[in-house]
C-alpha positions as CSV (number, residue, x, y, z in Angstrom):
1,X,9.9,-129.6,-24.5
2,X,12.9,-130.5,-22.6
3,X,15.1,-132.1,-25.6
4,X,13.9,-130.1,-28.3
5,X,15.7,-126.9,-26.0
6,X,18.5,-128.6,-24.7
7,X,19.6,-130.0,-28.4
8,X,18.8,-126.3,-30.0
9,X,20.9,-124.8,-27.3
10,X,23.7,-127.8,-28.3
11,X,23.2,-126.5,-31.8
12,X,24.0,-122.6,-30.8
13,X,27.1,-123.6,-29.0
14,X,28.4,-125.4,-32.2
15,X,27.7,-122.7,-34.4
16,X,29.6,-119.9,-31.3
17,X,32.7,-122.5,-31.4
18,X,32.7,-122.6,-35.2
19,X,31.9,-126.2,-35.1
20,X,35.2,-127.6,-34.2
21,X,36.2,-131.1,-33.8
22,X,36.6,-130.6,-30.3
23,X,33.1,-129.1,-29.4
24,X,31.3,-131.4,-31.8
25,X,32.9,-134.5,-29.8
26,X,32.0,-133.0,-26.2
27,X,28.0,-132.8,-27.9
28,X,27.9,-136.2,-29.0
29,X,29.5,-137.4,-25.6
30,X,26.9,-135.5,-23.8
31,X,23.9,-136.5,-26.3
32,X,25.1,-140.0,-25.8
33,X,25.4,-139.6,-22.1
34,X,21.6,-138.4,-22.0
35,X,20.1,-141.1,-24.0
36,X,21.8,-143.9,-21.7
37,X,20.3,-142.3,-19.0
38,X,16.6,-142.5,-20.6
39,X,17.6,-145.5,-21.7
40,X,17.3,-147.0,-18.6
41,X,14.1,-145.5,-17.4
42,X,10.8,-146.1,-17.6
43,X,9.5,-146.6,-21.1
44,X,6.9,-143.4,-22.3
45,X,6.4,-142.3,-25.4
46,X,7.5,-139.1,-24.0
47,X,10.7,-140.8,-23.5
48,X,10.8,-142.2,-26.8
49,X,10.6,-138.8,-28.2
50,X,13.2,-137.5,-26.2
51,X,15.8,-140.4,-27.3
52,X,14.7,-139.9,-31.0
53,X,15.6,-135.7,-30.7
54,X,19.4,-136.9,-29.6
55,X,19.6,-139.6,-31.5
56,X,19.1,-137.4,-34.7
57,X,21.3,-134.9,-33.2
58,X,23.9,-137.3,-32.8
59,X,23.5,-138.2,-36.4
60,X,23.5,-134.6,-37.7
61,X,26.3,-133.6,-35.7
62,X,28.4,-136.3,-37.2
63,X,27.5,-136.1,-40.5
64,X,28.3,-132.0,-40.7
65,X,24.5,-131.1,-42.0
66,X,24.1,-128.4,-39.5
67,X,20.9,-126.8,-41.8
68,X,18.9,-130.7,-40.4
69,X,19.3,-129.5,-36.8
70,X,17.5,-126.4,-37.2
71,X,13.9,-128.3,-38.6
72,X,13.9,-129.0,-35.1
73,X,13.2,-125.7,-34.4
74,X,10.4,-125.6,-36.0
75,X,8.7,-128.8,-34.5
């Protein structure tokens, strides 16, 4: 599963960075960027899915609850 990997690997390079400010922003900006761009395609439940994995990254990322992001893992 494409998102699931992409927003574990987002999760690994916050913890590298130590989770600064300035890393954390660039992941949201980049989660963000990705669900505008599913956004505006066709609408699958696989698509769905994928919006809902950034979406909850986005969410865990700016609430600091790190530990959230890793029950994706084991989805």
């Amino acid at each position: 599963m494409e998102a699931k990997l992409e927003v574990l690997s987002i999760l690994n390079g916050l913890e590298f960075v130590g989770y600064s400010e300035e890393a954390k922003r660039k992941a949201i900006e980049m989660l963000s960027s990705r669900i505008e761009e599913i956004s505006a395609e066709k609408l699958t439940p696989e698509n769905l899915q994928k919006l809902g994995f950034y979406a909850f990254a986005i969410e865990i990322i700016k609430s600091g609850n790190f530990e959230r992001l890793r029950e994706i893992g084991k989805l």
